[in-house]
Every structure is written in C-alpha cells, then in structure tokens.
MISE-782973 format. One line per field, with one value per atom (N, C-alpha, C, CB): residue in three letters; atom name; x, y, z. Coordinates in steps of 0.1 Angstrom, whole numbers, plus 5000, padded with zeros to 4 digits. Glycine has a CB too. Layout:
N
resn c(ala:...)
name c(CA:...)
x c(X:...)
y c(Y:...)
z c(Z:...)
***
This chain:
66
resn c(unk:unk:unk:unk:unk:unk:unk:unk:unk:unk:unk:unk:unk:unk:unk:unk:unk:unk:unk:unk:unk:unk:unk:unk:unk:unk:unk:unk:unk:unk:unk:unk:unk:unk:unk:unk:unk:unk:unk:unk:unk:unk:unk:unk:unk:unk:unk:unk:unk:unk:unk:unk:unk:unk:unk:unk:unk:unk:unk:unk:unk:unk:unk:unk:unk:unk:unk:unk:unk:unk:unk:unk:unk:unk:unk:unk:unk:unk:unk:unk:unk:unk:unk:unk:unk:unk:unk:unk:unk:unk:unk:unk:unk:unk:unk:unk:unk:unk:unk:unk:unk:unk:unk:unk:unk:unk:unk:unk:unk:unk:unk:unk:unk:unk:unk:unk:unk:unk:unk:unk:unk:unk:unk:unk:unk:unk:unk:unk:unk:unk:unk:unk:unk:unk:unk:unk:unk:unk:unk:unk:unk:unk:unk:unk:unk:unk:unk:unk:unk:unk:unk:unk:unk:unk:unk:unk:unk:unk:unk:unk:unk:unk:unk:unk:unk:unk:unk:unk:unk:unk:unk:unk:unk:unk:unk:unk:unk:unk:unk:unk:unk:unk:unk:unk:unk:unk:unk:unk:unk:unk:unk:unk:unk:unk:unk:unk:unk:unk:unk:unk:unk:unk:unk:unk:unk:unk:unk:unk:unk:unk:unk:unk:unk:unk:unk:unk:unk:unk:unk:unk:unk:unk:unk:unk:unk:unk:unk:unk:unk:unk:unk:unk:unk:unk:unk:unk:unk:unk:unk:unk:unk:unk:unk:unk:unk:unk:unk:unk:unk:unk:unk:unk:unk:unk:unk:unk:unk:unk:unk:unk:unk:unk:unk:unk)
name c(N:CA:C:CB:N:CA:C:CB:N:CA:C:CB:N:CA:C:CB:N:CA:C:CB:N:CA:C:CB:N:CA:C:CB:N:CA:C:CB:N:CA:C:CB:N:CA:C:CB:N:CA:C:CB:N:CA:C:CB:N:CA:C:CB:N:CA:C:CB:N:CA:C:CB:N:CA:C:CB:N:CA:C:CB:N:CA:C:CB:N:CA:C:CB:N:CA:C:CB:N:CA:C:CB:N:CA:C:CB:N:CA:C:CB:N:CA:C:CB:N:CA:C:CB:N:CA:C:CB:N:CA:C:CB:N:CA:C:CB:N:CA:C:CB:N:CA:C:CB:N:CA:C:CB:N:CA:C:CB:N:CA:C:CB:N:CA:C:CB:N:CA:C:CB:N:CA:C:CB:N:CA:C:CB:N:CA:C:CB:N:CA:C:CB:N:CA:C:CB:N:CA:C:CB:N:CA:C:CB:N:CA:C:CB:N:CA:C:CB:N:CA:C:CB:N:CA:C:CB:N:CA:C:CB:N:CA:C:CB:N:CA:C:CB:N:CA:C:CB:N:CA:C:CB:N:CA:C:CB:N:CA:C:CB:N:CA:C:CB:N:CA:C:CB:N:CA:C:CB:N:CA:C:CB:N:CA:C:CB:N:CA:C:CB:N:CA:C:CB:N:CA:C:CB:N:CA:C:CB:N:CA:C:CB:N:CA:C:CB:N:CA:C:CB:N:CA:C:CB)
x c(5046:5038:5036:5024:5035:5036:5049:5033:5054:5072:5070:5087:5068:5068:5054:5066:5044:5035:5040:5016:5044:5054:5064:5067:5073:5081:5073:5089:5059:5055:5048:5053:5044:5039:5049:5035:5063:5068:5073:5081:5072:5081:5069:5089:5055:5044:5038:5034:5044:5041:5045:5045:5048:5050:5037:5060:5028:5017:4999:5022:4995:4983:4972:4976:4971:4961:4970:4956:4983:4988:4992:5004:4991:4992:4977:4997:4967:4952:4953:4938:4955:4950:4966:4949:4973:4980:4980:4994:4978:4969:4959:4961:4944:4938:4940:4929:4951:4957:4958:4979:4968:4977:4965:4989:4961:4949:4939:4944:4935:4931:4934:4932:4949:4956:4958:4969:4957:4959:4947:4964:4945:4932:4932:4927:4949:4951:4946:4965:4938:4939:4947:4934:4953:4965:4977:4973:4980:4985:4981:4979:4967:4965:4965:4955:4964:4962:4979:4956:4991:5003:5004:5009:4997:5002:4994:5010:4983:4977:4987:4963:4991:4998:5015:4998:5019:5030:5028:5030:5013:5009:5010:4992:5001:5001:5011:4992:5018:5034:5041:5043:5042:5051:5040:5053:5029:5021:5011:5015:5011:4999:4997:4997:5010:5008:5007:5019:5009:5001:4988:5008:4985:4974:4967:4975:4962:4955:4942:4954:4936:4918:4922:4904:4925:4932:4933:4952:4944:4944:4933:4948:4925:4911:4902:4897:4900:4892:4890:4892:4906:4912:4910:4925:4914:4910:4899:4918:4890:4877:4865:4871:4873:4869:4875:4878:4883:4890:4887:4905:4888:4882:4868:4874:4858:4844:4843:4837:4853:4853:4860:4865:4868:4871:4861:4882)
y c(5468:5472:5487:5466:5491:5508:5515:5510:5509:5516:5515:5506:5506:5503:5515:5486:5513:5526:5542:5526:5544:5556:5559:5553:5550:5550:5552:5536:5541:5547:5556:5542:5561:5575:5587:5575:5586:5600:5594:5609:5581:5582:5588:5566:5588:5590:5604:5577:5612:5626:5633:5633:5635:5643:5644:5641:5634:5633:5634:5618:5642:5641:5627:5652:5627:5612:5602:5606:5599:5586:5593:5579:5602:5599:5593:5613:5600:5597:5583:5606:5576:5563:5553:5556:5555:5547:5551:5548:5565:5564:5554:5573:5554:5545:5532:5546:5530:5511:5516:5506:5519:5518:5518:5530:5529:5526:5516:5532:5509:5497:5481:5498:5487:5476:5474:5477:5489:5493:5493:5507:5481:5478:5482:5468:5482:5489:5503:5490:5506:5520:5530:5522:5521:5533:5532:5528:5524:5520:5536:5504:5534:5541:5556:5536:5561:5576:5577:5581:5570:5571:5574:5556:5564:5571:5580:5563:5584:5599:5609:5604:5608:5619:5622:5616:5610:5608:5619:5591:5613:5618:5635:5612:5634:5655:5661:5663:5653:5658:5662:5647:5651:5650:5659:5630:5654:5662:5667:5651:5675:5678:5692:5679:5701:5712:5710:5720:5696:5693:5689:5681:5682:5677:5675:5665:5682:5684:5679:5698:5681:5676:5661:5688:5660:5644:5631:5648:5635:5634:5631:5645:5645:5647:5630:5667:5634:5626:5613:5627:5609:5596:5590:5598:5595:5591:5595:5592:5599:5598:5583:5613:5581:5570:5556:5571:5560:5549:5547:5552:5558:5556:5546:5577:5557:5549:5530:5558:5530:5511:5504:5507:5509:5503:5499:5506)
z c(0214:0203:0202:0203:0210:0215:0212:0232:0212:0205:0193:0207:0187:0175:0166:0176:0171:0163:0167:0167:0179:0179:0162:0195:0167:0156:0140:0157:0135:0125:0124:0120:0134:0136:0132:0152:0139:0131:0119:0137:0115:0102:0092:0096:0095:0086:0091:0084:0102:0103:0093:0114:0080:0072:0067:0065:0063:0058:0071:0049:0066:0073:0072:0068:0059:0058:0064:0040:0063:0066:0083:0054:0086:0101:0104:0112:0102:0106:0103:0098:0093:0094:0107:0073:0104:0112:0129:0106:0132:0144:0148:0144:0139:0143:0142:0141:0136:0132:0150:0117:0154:0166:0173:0170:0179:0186:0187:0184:0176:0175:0183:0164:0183:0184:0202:0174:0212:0226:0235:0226:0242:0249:0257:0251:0268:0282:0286:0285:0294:0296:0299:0301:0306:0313:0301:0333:0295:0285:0272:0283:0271:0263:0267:0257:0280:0283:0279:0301:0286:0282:0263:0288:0257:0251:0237:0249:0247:0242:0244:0251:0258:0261:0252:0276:0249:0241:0225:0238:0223:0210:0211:0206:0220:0221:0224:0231:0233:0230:0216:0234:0209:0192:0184:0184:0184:0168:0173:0153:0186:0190:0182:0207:0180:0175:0158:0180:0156:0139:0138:0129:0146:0141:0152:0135:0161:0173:0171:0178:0160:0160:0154:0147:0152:0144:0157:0137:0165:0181:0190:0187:0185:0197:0193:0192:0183:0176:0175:0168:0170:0174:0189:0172:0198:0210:0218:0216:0212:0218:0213:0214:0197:0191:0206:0173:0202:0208:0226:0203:0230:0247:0242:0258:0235:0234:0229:0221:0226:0219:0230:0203:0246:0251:0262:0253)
***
C-alpha cells in the first residue's frame, strides 16, 4: 500500500492542494510506526524542498491519531 501512495504522490506533486489531500488519504491509511517514520522520511526526501510545511503538518497529524 505504501508503494502505491508514493507513486500517487508524485504523479499529484505538480499540484499543491492534491498533494495535501492525498498525503493525508496515505497517511490515514499507515498504522505501523516504523512503517510510517520510513515513510516520512521517503516524503522529505522527494517534496521536502516543495512542500516542507505540508509534510510537517501532515505527520504531526498523523503521529497524534496513532
């Protein structure tokens, strides 16, 4: 499942609103922790230099709901 929101993650990095929402789809969907630090770190890799507060945000939401 984590391959798969990578993948629509860059196909929808051109757009800011449709990365922000399909982030939190993905995140929603990643209950593992170590699962999910992996793939924070994936994220700030690819679009950290686009969308860095987008990122922050997103996974602070998301630490807090697990």
């Amino acid at each position: 499942m984590v391959e798969l929101c990578k993948t629509i993650l860059i196909k929808v990095s051109f757009d800011k609103h449709l990365f922000k929402k399909e982030l939190n789809k993905a995140l929603s969907w990643i209950k593992d922790s170590s699962e999910l630090q992996s793939f924070k770190d994936w994220c700030i890799l690819e679009f950290g230099h686009i969308y860095p507060s987008i990122i922050i945000k997103a996974f602070r939401k998301a630490k807090a709901n697990i």
